[in-house]
ZAMARGU-4260 file (C-alpha; in steps of 0.2 Angstrom, whole numbers, plus 5000, padded with zeros to 4 digits):
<rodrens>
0) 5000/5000/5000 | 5015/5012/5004 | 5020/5010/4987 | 5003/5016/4981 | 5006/5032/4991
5) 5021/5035/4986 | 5017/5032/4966 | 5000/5046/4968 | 5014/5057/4977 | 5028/5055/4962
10) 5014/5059/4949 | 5008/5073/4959 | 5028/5077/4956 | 5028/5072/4938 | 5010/5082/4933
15) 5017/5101/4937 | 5017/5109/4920 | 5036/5112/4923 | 5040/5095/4925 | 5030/5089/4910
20) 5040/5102/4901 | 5056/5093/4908 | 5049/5077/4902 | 5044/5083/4883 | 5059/5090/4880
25) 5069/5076/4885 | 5062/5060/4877 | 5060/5072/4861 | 5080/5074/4865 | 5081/5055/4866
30) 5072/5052/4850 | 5081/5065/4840 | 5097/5057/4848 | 5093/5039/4848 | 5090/5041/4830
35) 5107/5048/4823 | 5120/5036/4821 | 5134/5034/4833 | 5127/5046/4846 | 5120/5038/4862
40) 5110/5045/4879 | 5125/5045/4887 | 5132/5057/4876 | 5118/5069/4876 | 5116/5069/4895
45) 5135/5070/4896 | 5132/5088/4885 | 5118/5093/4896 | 5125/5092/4912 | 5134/5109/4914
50) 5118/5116/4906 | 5107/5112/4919 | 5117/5118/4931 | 5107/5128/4942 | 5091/5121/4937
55) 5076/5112/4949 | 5085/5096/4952 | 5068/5086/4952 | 5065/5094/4932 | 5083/5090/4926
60) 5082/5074/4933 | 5066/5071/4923 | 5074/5076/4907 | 5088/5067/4911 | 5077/5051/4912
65) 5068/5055/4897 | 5082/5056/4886 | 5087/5041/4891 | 5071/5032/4889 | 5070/5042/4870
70) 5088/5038/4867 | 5081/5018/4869 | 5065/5022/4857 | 5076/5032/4843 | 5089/5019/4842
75) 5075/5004/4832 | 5073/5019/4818 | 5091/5019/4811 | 5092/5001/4814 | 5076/4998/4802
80) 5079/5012/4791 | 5099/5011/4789 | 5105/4995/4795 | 5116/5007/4807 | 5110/5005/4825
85) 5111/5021/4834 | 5114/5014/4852 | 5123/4998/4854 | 5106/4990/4859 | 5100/4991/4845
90) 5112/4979/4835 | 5100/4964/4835 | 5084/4976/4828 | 5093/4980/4814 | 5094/4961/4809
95) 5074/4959/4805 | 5069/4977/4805 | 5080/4982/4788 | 5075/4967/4781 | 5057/4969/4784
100) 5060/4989/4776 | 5070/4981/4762 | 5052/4971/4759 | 5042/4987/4760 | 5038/4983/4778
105) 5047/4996/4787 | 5029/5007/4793 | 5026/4989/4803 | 5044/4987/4811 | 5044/5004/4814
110) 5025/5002/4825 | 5031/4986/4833 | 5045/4993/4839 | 5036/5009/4848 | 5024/4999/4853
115) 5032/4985/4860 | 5044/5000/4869 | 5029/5007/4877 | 5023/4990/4882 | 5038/4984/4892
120) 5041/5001/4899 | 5025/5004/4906 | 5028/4987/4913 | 5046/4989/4919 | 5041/5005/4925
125) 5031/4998/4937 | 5042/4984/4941 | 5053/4998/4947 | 5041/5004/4958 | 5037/4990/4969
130) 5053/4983/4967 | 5063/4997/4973 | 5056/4999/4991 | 5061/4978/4993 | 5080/4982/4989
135) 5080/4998/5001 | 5076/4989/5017 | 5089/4976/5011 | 5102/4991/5009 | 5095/5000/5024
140) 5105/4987/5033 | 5121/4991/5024 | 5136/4996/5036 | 5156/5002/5030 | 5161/4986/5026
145) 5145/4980/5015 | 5146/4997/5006 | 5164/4994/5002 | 5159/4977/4998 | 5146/4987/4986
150) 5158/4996/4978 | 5173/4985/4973 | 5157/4973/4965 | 5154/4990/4955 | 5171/4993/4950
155) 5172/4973/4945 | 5156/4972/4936 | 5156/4988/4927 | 5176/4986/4921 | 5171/4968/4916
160) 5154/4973/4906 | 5161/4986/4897 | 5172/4982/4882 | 5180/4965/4876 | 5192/4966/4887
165) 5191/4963/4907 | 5210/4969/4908 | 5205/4984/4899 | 5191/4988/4908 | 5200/4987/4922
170) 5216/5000/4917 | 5200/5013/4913 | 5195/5009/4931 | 5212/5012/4937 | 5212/5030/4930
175) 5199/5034/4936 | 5201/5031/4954 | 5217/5040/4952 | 5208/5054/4946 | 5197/5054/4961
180) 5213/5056/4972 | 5214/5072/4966 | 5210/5087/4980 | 5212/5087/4997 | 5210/5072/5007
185) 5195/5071/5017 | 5203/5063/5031 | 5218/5074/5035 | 5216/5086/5025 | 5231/5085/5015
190) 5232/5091/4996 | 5236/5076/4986 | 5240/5078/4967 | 5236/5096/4965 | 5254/5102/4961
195) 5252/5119/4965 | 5236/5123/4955 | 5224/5130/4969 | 5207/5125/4957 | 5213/5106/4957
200) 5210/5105/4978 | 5191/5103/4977 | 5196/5087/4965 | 5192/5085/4946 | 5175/5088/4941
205) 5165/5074/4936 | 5154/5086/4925 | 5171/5089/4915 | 5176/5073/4914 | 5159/5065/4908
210) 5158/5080/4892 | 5177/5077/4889 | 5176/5061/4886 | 5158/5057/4882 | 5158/5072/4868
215) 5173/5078/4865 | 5181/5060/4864 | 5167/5053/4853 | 5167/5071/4842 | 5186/5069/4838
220) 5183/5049/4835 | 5170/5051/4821 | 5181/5065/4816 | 5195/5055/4812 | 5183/5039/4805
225) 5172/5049/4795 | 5174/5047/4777 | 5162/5055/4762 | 5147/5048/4756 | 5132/5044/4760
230) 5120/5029/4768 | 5106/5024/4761 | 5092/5028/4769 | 5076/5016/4766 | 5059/5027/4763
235) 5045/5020/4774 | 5032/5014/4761 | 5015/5009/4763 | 5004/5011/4779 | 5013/5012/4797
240) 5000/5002/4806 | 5002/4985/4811 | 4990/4972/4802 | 4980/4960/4814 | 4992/4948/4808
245) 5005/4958/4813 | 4998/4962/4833 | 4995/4945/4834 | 5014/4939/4831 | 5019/4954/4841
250) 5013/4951/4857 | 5020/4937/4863 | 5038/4943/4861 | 5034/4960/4868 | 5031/4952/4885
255) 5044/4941/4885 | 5055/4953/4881 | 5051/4961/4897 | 5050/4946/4907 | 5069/4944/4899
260) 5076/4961/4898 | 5069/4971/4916 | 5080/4960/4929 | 5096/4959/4914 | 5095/4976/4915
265) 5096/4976/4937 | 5111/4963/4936 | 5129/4971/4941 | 5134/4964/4924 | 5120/4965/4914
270) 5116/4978/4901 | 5102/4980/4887 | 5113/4971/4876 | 5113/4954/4883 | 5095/4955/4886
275) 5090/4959/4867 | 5103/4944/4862 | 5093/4933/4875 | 5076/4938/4869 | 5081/4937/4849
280) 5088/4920/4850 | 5072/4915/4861 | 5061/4921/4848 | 5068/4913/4836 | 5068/4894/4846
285) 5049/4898/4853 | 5043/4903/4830 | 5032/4892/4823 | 5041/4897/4806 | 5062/4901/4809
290) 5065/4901/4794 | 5057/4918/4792 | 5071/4923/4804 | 5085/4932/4794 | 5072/4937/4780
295) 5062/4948/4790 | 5053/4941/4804 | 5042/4953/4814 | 5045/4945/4831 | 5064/4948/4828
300) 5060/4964/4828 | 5045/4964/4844 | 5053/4955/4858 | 5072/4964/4857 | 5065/4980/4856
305) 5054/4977/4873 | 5068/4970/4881 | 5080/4984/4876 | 5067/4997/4883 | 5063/4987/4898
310) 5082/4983/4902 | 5081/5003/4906 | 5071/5004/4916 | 5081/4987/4925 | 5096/4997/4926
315) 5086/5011/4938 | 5084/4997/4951 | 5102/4998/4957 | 5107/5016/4952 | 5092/5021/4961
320) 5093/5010/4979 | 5111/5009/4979 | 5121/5021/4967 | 5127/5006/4957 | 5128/5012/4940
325) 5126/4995/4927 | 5129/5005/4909 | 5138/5021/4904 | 5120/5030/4904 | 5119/5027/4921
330) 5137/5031/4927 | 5133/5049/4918 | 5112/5050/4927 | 5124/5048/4944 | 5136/5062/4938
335) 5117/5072/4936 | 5113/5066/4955 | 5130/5072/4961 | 5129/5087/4953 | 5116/5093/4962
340) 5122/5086/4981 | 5111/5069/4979 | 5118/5054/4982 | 5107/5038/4975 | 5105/5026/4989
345) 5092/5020/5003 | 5095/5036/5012 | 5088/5045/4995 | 5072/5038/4998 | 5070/5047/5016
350) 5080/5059/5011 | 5072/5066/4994 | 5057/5056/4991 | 5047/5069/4979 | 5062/5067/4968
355) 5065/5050/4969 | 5045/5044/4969 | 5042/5061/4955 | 5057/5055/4945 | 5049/5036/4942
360) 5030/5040/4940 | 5037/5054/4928 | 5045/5039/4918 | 5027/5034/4917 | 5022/5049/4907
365) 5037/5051/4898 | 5033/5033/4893 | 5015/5038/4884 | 5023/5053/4876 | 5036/5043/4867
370) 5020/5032/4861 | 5013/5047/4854 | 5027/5055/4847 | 5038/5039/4838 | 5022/5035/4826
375) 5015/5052/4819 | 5035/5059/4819 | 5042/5045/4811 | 5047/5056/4795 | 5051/5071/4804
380) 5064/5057/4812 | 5071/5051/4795 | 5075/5068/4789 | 5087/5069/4804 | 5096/5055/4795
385) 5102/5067/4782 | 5110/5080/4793 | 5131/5079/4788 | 5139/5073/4800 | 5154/5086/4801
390) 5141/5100/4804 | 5133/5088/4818 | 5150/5084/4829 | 5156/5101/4825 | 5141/5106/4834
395) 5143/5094/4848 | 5160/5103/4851 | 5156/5119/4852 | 5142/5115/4864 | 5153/5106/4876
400) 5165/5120/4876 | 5153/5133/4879 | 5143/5123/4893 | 5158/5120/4903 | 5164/5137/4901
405) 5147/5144/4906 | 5148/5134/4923 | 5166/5137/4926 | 5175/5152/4918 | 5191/5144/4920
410) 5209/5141/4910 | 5212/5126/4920 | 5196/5119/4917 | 5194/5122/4900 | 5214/5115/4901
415) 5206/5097/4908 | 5191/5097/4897 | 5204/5095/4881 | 5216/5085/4888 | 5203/5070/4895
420) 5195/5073/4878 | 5208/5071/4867 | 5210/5053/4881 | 5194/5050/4878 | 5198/5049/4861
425) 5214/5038/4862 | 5205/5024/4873 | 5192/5022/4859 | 5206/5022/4846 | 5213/5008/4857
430) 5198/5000/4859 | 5198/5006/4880 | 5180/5008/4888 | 5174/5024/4893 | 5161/5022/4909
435) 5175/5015/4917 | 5185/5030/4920 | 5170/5040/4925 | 5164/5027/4937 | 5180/5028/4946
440) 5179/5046/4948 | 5161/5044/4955 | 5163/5030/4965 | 5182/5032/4971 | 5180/5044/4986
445) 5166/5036/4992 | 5175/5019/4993 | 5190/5025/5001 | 5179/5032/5010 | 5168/5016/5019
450) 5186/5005/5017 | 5192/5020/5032 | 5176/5019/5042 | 5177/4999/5043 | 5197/4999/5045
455) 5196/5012/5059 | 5180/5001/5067 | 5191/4987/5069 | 5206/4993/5071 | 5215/4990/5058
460) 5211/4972/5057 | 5206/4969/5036 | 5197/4951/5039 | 5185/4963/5045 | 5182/4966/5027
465) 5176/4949/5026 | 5167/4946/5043 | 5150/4947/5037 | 5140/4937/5026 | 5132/4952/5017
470) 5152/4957/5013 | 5158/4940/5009 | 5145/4937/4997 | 5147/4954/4990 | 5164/4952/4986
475) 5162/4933/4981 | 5152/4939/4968 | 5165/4952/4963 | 5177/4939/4962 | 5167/4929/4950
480) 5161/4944/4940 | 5180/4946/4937 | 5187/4929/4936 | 5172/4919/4926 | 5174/4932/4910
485) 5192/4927/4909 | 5190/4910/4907 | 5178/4908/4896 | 5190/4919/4885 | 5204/4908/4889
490) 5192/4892/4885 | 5188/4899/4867 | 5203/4906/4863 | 5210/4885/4869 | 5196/4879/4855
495) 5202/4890/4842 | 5220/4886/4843 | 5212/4867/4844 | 5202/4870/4829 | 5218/4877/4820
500) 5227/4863/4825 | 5217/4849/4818 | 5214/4858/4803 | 5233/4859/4800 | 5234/4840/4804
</rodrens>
C-alpha cells in the first residue's frame, strides 16, 4: 500500500506543467538522439549536464530520464531504416527490422517497435516501483564494510561489462580512481595531486570529465573515421499500422521481452545488450516458422525491442537503491545526481522522496509521450538522418566547450576538458572503455571512503572486510564477476588454437 502512496505522490511530482515540460523536451531529445548514428543518451546527458546547472533538480532529473528512455526508442529507427544502430542495443533490431524495410515493411517494424517500447516500459516501470522499496530495506541494513563490499562489486562488474576486454576495463578503472585522488584528502586534510594549481583542491569535476570524454572524445573519433558519402536511407512505404496479423505475432515477444530484459538490466553485469541477444535468439527457438528469421521476421523485431526498453528501466533498480551504475548511461544519470548534492542510495528515499518517487512516475508519462510521438513523427525522424555529419559533431564541440565554460569560467578547466578529451579519444582508438573511468571518479571517494570507516571500526584488522556474510557474498560475487569472463576467454581462445590445430593436421 506504501507503494501506492508514494506512486499518487511521484505523479503529483511528475504532473506540474514544469516538469512535464522537463519530460517533453527530454524524450524528444532521446528520440532525436537515439535516432542519429553513433550518438547515444550518454552522450547527450554528458552535453547537458553543465547546462542544467542551476536548474530544479527534480525537472533536470526528469529530462535526464527522458532522454534516456527516448535515446532507447530512437535507436530501432536507424536500425530499420539504415541498417546502422544508433545505440549499441540496438544491434539485434537491425537484423529483422532492415529486412522487413527492404520488403516494404518498414511502417510495421517501425509500429512494433514503439509499441512493443511502450509495452515493456510501462511494465518495467512499474516493476521499478514495487521493486525498489524491497532492495532499500535490504540496503537499509548496509554498514562500512558492506558498502565497500558494494563498491569493489561495481568497479568489478562495470570494468568487466564494458568492452572485450576485462583487463582493459580494468586499466579505465584504474584511472579513474586515480583521478578521484585528486584534491584534498578528506581525512587529514592533506592536498594530494594538485601540484600547486589552487582549482585542482576541490578534486576533478565529474561534470568535465563526463563531456570530455563522452563528447569531445566521441566528436574527435568520428572526426578521424568519418569518410564522404552517404548511407542509404530506406523510405518508409505503405501504411505504418500494424495488420492484425502483425499484433498477433507481436505480442507474445513484447512480454517476454520484458520478462527477459527488466532484471538483465538490474544485474551488476548486465546491460540492454545481453537481454536483446537473449530475447532474439528465444524468439527465434519459441517461432512456429524460423526460417522467416534472417528474412524479416516481425518478432525479431518485437521481443528485442521490449527487452532493450525494459532493460532501462532494469538498470534504475540499482542506480536508484544503491548508486550502482550498470551502463555508461547510468554512470553519467549519477554524475546528474551528484551534481546537484544527491547521492542515490536507501538514504535518498528518506532523504528526497518527491524526487526519487516524482522522477519514476514521471517515467510513466514520459513513457506515453514517446508512444505518441515515435508514430506520427516517424518522417520528421528520418529527415534527421540526412543532417552531415561534420556539421553535427562540430556542433557537439562547440556545445561542450561553451557549457563548461558557462559553469566554470576557467583556464584550468577548460585545460582538463581537452586533455581527457583528446583521452577519451585515444581509449576508443585503442579500443579502452569509457564508463569505466567515470565510474571511478564517482565511486572512488566514496570507497575509500567506507574502506576507512570499517578499518578504523576494527582497528586495523582487514578480515573485518570479510566478517559478514552480506560482505563475503558481496565480494564473492566480485570475484566471479572478474574471474568467470576470463576463462571463458581463455576456453575459446583453447578451442580456436584446437580447431587450427586439427585443421593443420
Amino acid at each position: 500500500m506504501d507503494t501506492f502512496a508514494f506512486l499518487a505522490q511521484g505523479l503529483a511530482v511528475a504532473v506540474e506543467p514544469m516538469n512535464l515540460l522537463y519530460a517533453l523536451i527530454g524524450v524528444t531529445l532521446g528520440t532525436a538522439v537515439g535516432v542519429l548514428p553513433g550518438i547515444g543518451p550518454a552522450l547527450t546527458v554528458a552535453l547537458l549536464l553543465p547546462v542544467t546547472n542551476g536548474l530544479d533538480p527534480a525537472g533536470s532529473l526528469i529530462m535526464f530520464a527522458g532522454i534516456y528512455y527516448g535515446g532507447m526508442y530512437g535507436g530501432s529507427t536507424t536500425s530499420i531504416l539504415l541498417n546502422t544502430p544508433g545505440e549499441s542495443a540496438s544491434i539485434i533490431t537491425a537484423l529483422e527490422g532492415n529486412q522487413m524495410a527492404r520488403a516494404g515493411r518498414g511502417g510495421p517494424a517501425l509500429a512494433t517497435a514503439a509499441i512493443g517500447s511502450f509495452v515493456a516500459g510501462l511494465i518495467a516501470t512499474l516493476a521499478l516501483a514495487f521493486l525498489a522499496p524491497w532492495v532499500v530495506r535490504i540496503a537499509l541494513v548496509f554498514g562500512p564494510r558492506e558498502y565497500f563490499a558494494l563498491m569493489i562489486l561495481a568497479f568489478v562488474t562495470v570494468s568487466a561489462a564494458f568492452g572485450d576486454s576485462a583487463l582493459r576495463g580494468l586499466t579505465s578503472l584504474f584511472i579513474g580512481l586515480a583521478l578521484a585522488t585528486v584534491g584534498i584528502d578528506g581525512l587529514t586534510g592533506q592536498a594530494r595531486l594538485s601540484f600547486g594549481v589552487p582549482q585542482l583542491l576541490d578534486g576533478i569535476e565529474v561534470t568535465t570529465l563526463a563531456v570530455a570524454m563522452f563528447a569531445l572524445g566521441e566528436a574527435l573519433f568520428v572526426a578521424a573515421q568519418w569518410r564522404p558519402g552517404e548511407d542509404e536511407v530506406l523510405a518508409v512505404k505503405g501504411s505504418v499500422w500494424m495488420s492484425s496479423r502483425d499484433w498477433a505475432r507481436s505480442w507474445k515477444p513484447w512480454l517476454r521481452g520484458t520478462v527477459i530484459g527488466f532484471p538483465i538490466g538490474a544485474m551488476p553485469a548486465g546491460g540492454a545488450e545481453i537481454g536483446t541477444f537473449l530475447s532474439y535468439a528465444t524468439e527465434k527457438r519459441l517461432a512456429t516458422n524460423p526460417e522467416e528469421f534472417g528474412h524479416g521476421a516481425i518478432e525479431g523485431v518485437a521481443g528485442p525491442e521490449a527487452a532493450n526498453n525494459a532493460s532501462a528501466a532494469g538498470t534504475l533498480v540499482p542506480l536508484l537503491t544503491l548508486g550502482l551504475p550498470t551502463s555508461a548511461t547510468a554512470a553519467i544519470l549519477l554524475a546528474g545526481f551528484q551534481q546537484f548534492g544527491l547521492q542515490p542510495g536507501p538514504l535518498l528515499f528518506a532523504t528526497n522522496p518527491q524526487v526519487v518517487w516524482g522522477l519514476i512516475a514521471s517515467l510513466l508519462i514520459a513513457n506515453a509521450m514517446l508512444l505518441v510521438l515515435n508514430l506520427p513523427l516517424i518522417g520528421l525522424w528520418v529527415k534527421l538522418l540526412a543532417i552531415p555529419r561534420p556539421w553535427l559533431y562540430s556542433g557537439i564541440l562547440l556545445f561542450a566547450t561553451l557549457g563548461t565554460i558557462g559553469v566554470n569560467p576557467s583556464p584550468v578547466e577548460l585545460t582538463m576538458l581537452m586533455v581527457f578529451g583528446l583521452l577519451g579519444y585515444l581509449m576508443r582508438v585503442f579500443q579502452y572503455p569509457i564508463a569505466p573511468v567515470v565510474v571511478g571518479l564517482i565511486l572512488g571517494p566514496m570507497a575509500e571512503q567506507q574502506l576507512r570507516r570499517a578499518l578504523a571500526i576494527a582497528q586495523g584488522d582487514w578480515t573485518t572486510l570479510v566478517s559478514t556474510p552480506i560482505a563475503a557474498l558481496l565480494l564473492g560475487i566480485a570475484a566471479l564477476a572478474l574471474i568467470v569472463p576470463m576463462l571463458m576467454r581463455l576456453r575459446g581462445r583453447g578451442q580456436v588454437l584446437a580447431q587450427i590445430a586439427s585443421d593443420g593436421d
